[in-house]
LUMVEXTOR-993034 format. One record per residue (C-alpha): x, y, z. Coordinates in steps of 0.5 Angstrom, whole numbers, padded with zeros to 4 digits, always signed. Each point is the difference from the previous one (the first is absolute). Example, Ala and Ser with C-alpha at 12.3 -4.5 7.8 and 13.67 -1.06 7.14 Angstrom:
+0025-0009+0016
+0002+0007-0002
This chain:
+0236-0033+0180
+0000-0004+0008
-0002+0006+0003
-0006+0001-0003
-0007-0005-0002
+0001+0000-0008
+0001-0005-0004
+0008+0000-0002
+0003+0000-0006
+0006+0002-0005
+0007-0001+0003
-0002-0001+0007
-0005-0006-0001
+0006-0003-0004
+0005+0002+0006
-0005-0004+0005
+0000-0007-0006
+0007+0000-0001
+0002+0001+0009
-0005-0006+0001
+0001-0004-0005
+0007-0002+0002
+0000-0004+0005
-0006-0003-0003
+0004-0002-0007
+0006-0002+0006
-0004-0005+0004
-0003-0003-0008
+0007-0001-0002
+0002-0004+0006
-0007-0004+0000
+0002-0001-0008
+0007-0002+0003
-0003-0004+0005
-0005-0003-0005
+0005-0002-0005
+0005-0003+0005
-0006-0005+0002
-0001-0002-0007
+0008-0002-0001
+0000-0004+0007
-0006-0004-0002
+0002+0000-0008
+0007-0003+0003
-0004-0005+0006
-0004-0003-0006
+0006+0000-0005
+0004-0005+0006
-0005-0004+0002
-0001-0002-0008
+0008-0002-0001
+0000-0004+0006
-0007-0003-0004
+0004-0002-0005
-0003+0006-0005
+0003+0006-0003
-0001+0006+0005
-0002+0004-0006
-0007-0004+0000
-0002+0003+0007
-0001+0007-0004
-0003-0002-0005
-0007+0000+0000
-0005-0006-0002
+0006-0004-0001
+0003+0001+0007
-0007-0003+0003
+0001-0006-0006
+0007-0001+0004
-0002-0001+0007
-0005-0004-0003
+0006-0005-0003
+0003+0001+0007
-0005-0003+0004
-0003-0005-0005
-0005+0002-0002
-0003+0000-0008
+0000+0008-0003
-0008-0001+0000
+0001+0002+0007
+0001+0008-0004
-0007-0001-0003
-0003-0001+0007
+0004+0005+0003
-0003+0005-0005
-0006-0002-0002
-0005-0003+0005
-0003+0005+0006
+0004-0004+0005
+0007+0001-0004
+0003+0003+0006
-0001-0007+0004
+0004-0004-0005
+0006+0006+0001
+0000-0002+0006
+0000-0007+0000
+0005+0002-0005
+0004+0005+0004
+0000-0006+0007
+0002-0005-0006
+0006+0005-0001
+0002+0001+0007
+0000-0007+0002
+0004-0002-0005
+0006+0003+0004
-0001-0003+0006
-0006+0005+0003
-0006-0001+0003
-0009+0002-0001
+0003+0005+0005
+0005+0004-0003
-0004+0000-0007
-0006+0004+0005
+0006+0004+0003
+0002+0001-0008
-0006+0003-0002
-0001+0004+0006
+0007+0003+0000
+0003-0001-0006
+0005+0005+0000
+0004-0003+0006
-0002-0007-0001
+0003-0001-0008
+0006+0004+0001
+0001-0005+0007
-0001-0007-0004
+0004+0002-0007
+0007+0004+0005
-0002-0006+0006
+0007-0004+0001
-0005-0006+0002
-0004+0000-0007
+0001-0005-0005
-0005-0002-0005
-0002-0008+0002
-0004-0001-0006
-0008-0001-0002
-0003+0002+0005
+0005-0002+0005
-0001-0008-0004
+0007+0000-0002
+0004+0000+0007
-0006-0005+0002
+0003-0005-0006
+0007+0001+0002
-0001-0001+0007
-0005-0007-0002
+0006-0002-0004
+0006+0001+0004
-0004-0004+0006
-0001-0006-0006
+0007+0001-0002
+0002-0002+0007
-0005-0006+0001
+0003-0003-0006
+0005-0005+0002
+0006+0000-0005
């Protein structure tokens, strides 16, 4: 069948199929693999960062109600899912949402932009950060403690 110009078929076009197709179900099974290994990484992320919030980590993988938690842990009302959903510009409220998020463990704008671009490596590094704490609505929380430890300590006793 290679030797000459016609078209193969029987046997020898199965034999070729079969030769070549290992390595190709080879590389789609470690891509799968691959693939798989990145959904549980950013699966486990989200489920730390909402117990760190205060919220059941099962939330983060259920959908529409993982969106109304964040929306609960950044102080925001669940209209705020409407939104997100209905209006041409929804993905700007998600992202105001997503920077909310992100400022409520201490980040800045710019890791929420690095977060976005990079979510892969930058999620897993703020849930499994030794440094990450939850600071609250928006950041708002530590800013009140702080507030009140300093009038705490100008009251004369």
């Amino acid at each position: 069948c290679r030797k000459s110009n016609r078209v193969c078929t029987g046997k020898a076009l199965t034999r070729i199929k079969a030769r070549h197709l290992k390595p190709l179900m080879a590389m789609a099974f470690i891509m799968i693999l691959l693939y798989l290994g990145l959904i549980v990484l950013m699966v486990a992320s989200m489920w730390k960062l909402y117990e760190m919030a205060g919220k059941p980590g099962w939330a983060s993988i259920v959908p529409f109600y993982n969106i109304i938690v964040q929306l609960e842990i950044v102080g925001k009302p669940w209209w705020w899912l409407l939104l997100m959903i209905l209006t041409p510009v929804g993905f700007i409220w998600g992202i105001w949402s997503f920077n909310l998020f992100i400022k409520s463990f201490g980040n800045t704008e710019g890791y929420t932009i690095a977060c976005i671009l990079l979510p892969i490596i930058f999620i897993p590094l703020l849930a499994f950060g030794k440094d990450t704490q939850f600071v609250g609505l928006n950041g708002a929380t530590a800013v009140a403690r702080v507030e009140s430890n300093d009038e705490l300590l100008d009251d004369p006793i």
